[in-house]
C-alpha positions in Angstrom: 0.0 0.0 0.0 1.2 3.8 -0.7 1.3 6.3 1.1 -0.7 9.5 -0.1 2.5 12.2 -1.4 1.4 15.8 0.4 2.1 19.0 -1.4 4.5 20.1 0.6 6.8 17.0 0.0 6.3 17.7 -3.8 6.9 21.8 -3.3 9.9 20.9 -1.7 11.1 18.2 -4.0 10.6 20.4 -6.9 12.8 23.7 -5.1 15.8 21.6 -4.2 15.4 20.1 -8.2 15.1 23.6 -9.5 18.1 25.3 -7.3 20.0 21.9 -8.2 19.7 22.6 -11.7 20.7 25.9 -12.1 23.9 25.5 -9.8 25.4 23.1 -12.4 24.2 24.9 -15.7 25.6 28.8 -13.9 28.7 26.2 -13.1 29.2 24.9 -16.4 29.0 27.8 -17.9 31.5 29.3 -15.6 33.4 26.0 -16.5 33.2 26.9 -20.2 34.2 30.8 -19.7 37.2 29.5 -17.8 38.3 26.8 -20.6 38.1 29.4 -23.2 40.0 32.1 -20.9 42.8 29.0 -20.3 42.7 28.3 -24.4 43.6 32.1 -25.0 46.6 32.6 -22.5 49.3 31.1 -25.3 47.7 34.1 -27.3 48.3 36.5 -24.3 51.6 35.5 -23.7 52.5 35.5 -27.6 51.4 39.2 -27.4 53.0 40.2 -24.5 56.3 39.1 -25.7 55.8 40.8 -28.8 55.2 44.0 -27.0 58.2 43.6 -25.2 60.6 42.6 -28.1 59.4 46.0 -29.9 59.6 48.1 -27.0 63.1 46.2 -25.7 61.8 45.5 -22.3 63.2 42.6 -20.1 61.0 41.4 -17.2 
């Protein structure tokens, strides 16, 4: 036999799912800005040098 499900449990069930969700997509996309920041240091580093080698700077 089953037991009747109250409103509440369901409410409640529903607000964790919700929250639950939109932590992992605001985290994946923070994943995804942080994999494309990390993919364009080379290019950062590339420029920096450059910058220095015309301007003759030595760190």
């Amino acid at each position: 036999m089953s037991k009747p499900i109250g409103s509440t449990g369901i409410y409640g069930a529903l607000v964790v799912a919700v929250r639950s969700f939109q932590t992992r997509r605001e985290a994946l996309v923070r994943i995804a800005d942080l994999e494309s920041r990390l993919a364009r240091r080379p290019n950062v580093v590339e420029a920096v040098l450059f910058l220095m080698d015309v301007h003759k700077c030595d760190a």
